[in-house]
C-alpha positions in Angstrom: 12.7 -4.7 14.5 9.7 -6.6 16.6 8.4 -3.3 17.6 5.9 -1.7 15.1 6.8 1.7 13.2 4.5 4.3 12.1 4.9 6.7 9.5 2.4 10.1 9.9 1.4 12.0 7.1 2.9 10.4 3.9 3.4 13.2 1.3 2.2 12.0 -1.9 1.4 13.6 -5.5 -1.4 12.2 -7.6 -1.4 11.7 -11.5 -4.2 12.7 -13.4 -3.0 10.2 -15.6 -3.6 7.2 -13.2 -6.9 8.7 -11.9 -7.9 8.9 -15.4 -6.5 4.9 -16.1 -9.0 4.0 -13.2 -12.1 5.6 -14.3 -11.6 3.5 -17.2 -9.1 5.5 -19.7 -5.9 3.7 -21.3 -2.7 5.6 -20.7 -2.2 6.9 -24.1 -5.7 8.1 -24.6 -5.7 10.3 -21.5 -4.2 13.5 -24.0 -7.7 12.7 -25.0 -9.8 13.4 -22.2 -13.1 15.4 -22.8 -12.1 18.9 -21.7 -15.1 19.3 -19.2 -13.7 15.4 -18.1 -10.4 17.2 -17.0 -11.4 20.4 -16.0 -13.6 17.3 -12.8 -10.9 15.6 -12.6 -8.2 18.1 -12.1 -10.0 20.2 -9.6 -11.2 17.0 -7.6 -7.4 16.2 -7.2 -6.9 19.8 -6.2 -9.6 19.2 -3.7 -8.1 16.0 -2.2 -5.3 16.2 -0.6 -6.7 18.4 2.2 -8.7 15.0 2.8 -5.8 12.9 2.7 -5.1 11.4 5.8 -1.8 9.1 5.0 -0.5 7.1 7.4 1.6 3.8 7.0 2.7 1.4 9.9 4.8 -1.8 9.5 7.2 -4.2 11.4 9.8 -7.3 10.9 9.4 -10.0 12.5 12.4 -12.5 13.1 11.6 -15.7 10.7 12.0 -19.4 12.4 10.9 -21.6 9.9 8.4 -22.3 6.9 7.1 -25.7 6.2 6.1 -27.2 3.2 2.6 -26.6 3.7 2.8 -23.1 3.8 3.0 -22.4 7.5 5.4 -19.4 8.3 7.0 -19.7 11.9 8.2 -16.8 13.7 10.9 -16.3 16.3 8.1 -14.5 18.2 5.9 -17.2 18.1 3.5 -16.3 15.4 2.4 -18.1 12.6 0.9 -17.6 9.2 -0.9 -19.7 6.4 0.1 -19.3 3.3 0.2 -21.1 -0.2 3.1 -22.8 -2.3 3.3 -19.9 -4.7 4.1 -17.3 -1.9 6.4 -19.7 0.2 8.4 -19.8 -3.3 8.7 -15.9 -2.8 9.7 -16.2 0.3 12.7 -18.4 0.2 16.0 -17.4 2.1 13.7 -15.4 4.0 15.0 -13.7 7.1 12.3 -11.7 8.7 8.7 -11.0 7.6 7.1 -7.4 6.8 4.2 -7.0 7.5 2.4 -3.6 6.6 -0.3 -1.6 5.9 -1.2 2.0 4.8 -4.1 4.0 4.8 -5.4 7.6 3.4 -7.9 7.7 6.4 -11.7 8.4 6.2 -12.4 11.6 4.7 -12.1 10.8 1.3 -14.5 7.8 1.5 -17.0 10.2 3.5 -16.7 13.0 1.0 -17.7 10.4 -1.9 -21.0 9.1 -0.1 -22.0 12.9 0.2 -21.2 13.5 -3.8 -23.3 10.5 -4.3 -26.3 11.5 -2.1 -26.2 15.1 -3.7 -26.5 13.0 -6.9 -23.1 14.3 -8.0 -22.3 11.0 -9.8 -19.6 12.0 -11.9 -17.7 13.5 -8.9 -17.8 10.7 -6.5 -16.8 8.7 -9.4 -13.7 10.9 -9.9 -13.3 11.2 -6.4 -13.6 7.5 -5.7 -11.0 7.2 -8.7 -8.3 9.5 -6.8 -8.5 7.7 -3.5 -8.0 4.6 -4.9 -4.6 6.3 -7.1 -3.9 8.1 -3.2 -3.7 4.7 -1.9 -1.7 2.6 -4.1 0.8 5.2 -4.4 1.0 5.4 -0.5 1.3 2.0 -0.4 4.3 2.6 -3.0 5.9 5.3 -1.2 5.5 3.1 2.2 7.6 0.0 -0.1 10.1 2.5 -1.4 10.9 3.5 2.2 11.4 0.5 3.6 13.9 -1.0 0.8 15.6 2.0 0.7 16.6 1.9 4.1 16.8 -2.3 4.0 19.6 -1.9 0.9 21.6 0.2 2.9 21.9 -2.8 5.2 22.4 -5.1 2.0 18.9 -6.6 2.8 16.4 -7.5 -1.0 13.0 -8.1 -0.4 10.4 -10.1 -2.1 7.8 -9.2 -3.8 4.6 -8.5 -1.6 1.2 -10.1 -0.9 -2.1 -9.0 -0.1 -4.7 -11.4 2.2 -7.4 -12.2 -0.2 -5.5 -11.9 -3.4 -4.6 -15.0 -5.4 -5.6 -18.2 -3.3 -4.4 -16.5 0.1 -6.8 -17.1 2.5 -8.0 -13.4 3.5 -8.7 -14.8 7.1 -5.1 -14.4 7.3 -5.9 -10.8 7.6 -6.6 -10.7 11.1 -3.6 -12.1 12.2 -1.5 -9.1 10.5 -4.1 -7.1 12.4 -3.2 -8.8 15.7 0.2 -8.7 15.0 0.3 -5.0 14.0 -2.4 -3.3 15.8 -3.4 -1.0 12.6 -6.1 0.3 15.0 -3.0 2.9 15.7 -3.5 4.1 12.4 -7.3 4.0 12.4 -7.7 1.1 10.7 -10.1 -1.7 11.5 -11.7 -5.2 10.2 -15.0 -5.7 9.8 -16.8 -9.4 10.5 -16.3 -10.1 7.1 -12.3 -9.2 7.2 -12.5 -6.0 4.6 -10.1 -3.1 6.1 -12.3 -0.1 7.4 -11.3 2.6 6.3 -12.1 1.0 2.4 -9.0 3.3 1.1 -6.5 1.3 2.7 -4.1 -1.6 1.6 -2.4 -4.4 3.8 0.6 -6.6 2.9 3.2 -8.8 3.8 7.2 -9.4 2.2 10.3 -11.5 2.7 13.3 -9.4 3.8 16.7 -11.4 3.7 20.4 -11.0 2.6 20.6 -13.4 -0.5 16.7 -13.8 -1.5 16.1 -16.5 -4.0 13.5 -13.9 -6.2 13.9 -10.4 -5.4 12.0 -7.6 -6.1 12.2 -3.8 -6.2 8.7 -1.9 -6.2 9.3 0.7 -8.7 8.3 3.7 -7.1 8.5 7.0 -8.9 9.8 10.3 -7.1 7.7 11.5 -9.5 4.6 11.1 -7.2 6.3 12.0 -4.1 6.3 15.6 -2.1 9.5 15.0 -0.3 11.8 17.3 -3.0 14.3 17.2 -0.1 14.7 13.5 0.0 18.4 12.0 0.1 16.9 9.1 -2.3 15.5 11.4 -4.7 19.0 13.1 -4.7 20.7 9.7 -5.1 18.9 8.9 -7.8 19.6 11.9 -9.8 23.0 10.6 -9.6 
């Protein structure tokens, strides 16, 4: 698929207990919450998801050839620097995903307001739920994609972010060139950080007989579609 796909409003649920995890509380103490600490945090979630702007767009791109110094080759003509540990990930590699997801603006807005009405512990929750609303997106946006690649008897790698590890997060741009996010409303700034903040870029190996393959475990759990076919399957 060389053309780009996007995916418009991404239903998504989001767990107290993760917001909770973020602002700094381990798993198994969140039963321990102060009550007037819930009684924030579950109306702030209440409150977010008519901010929630998800979107996710993503394409494969037709691998040629990776060297041993970490240049990927497309069919298309495109390249990408990478390092050793990600061209270990990527071996047997057919095409290249590259992705990214977003929960839009809003959110981030709403938290500068909470802030500037010095209405600190709310823009801290708030802050905490869109960074939950992302990640999940971002898991709901992987599940999609290998649910649809197994059908086809394609595994995928594990996935990479620009920035993280040693990865260059120059590289950045060329995802952006390559994907045109701007179709989501996302943008780089001069200093290559994602605009809106709430959003998440990545790249994976797709292929038939990948060397280390790797399924993101994504829980229906956090998911709106109760009509999925996958959620179905899996109740199997």
């Amino acid at each position: 698929m060389e053309n780009s796909k996007i995916i418009e409003n991404i239903k998504i649920k989001i767990a107290e207990e993760e917001v909770a995890r973020y602002l700094g509380y381990q798993k198994d103490l969140v039963t321990d919450l102060n009550s007037d600490l819930k009684e924030v945090i579950d109306e702030e979630i209440s409150q977010a998801y008519s901010l929630l702007e998800t979107k996710g767009i993503y394409r494969l791109l037709s691998l040629k050839s990776i060297s041993p110094e970490g240049v990927i080759f497309t069919e298309s003509g495109y390249q990408f620097s990478v390092n050793t540990n990600i061209i270990k990930f990527l071996e047997n590699a057919e095409y290249l995903l590259l992705a990214v997801v977003t929960i839009g603006p809003k959110m981030e807005q709403s938290v500068k307001e909470n802030f500037n009405q010095n209405q600190y512990l709310r823009a801290m929750v708030r802050d905490a739920i869109g960074t939950v609303a992302v990640k999940t997106a971002g898991q709901w946006l992987n599940h999609y994609i290998e649910e649809r690649s197994l059908q086809e008897g394609f595994e995928l790698s594990r996935y990479f972010e620009p920035g993280s590890g040693d990865w260059d997060i120059q590289e950045q741009m060329k995802i952006f060139q390559i994907l045109q996010p701007e179709k989501i409303g996302v943008t780089l700034n001069s200093s290559y950080m994602m605009q809106p903040a709430k959003s998440l870029s990545w790249i994976r190996g797709m292929g038939h007989n990948l060397i280390h393959s790797y399924r993101d475990e994504f829980s229906c759990q956090y998911c709106l579609l109760e009509n999925c076919l996958f959620r179905k399957r899996r109740k199997d």
